[in-house]
N, C-alpha and C positions, 0 to 999 in steps of 0.2 A: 382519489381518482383511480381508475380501472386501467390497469394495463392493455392494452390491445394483444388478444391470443395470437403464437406465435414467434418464430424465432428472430429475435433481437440483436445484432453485432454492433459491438462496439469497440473500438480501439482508439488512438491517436488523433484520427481525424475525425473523430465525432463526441472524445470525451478524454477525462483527466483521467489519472491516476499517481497518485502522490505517495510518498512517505515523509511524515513529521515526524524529525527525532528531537531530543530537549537533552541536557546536560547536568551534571552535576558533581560532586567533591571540592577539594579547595580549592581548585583553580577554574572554579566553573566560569568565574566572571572573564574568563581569556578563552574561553571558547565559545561555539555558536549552535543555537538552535537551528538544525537546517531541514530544507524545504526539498526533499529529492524529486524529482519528474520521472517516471520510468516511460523511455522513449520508445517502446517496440514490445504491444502487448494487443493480443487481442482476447475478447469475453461473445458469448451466447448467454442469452438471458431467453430461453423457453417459455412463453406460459401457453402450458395446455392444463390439461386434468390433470398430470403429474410434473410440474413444473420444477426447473432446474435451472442451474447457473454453471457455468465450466469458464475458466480463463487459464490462459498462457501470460508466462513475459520472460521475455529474454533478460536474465540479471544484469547483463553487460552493460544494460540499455538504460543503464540509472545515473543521472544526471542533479548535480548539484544547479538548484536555480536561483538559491539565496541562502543565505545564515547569518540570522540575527544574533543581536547580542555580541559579544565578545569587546577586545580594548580594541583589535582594529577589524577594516571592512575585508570580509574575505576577497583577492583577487582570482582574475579568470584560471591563474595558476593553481592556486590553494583547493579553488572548485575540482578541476583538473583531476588533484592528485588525493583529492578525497573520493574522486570520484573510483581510480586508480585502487584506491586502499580497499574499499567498499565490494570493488568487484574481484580482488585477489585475494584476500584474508578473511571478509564475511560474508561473501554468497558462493566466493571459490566457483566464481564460473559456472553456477549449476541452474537448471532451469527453473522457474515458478510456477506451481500449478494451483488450481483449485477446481473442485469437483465435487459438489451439491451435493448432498443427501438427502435436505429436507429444504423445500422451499415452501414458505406456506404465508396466506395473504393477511396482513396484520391489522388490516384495515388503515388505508392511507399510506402503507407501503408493502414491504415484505423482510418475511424475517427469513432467514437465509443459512443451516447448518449447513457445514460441511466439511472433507479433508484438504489442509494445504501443504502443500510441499515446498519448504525452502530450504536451500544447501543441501539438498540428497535426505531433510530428513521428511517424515509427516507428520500432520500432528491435528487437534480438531482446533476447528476457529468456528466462530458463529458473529454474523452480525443485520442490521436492520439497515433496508434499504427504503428511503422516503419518497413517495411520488407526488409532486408539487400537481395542481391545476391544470397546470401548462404541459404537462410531459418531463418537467426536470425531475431527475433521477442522484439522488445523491448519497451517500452513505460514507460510515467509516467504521474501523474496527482499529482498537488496542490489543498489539499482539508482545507477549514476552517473547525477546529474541531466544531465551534460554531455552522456551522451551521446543525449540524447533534447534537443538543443540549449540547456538550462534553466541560467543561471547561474547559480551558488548566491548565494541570499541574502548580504549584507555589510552593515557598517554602524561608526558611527566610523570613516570612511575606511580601511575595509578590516580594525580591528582585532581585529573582529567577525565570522564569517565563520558560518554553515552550512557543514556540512561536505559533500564533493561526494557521498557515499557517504548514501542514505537507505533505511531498511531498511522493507518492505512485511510488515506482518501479518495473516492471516487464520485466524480459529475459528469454528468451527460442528461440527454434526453430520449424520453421511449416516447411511440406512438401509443394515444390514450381512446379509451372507449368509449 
């Protein structure tokens, strides 16, 4: 389905935006796959003859909503101070950007180049955005933390690891043509 030409915003109140991270090393079974919410972002989704995508998000603004897995259930605390860790030691406070280069229609959605900025560095990312019948809008991208300089998380001297691979999710809906 056809997007409706025109400029598109989306943040908070009209759509997700998630990060899924997954775990691994020996002690993977004691920790958790988590489900981050980034709470304070907004995106432009353009389509003209030269269509674009531009998004902000405040790092701070990232919030544990769940983590599966592990021996026990993560509490409001543990969310907290993950969240706490996340935003001191691997975004270091810094803002998020991204800013299209190539947006081109893939038929049934749009595929999506561009530069993203996370923790002060940039780096290219590209991914596919799908447009349901209805206007839902969804997509996601797998980004190495590495290579946007970010070490992955560890803990129990390494036994414990975030895994380097974390995957970006976005739902919403656009007006269709």
């Amino acid at each position: 389905m056809a997007i409706q030409p025109g400029a598109h915003k989306f943040g908070p109140d009209n759509a997700t935006l998630r990060v899924k991270t997954g775990r691994s090393g020996a002690a993977a079974a004691a920790g958790h796959d988590l489900d981050i919410e980034v709470g304070s972002w907004e995106a432009t989704l353009d389509i003209a003859d030269a269509s674009s995508l531009q998004l902000t998000a405040d790092a701070t603004s990232l919030q544990v909503l769940e983590g599966k897995g592990g021996m026990k259930a993560l509490t409001d605390d543990d969310k907290k101070d993950i969240s706490k860790t996340i935003d001191k030691d691997v975004l270091k406070k810094k803002a998020i950007s991204f800013r299209s280069t190539s947006v081109q229609d893939s038929g049934g959605g749009l595929a999506v180049k561009g530069d993203l900025e996370i923790a002060g560095k940039s780096a290219p990312a590209e991914f596919s955005l799908t447009v349901g019948e209805d206007g839902t809008l969804s997509g996601s991208a797998k980004l190495s933390q590495k290579n946007w300089g970010i070490k992955p998380y560890s803990a129990l001297f390494g036994a414990l690891k975030v895994n380097d691979d974390v995957e970006v999710v976005v739902d919403g809906k656009v007006p269709t043509a």
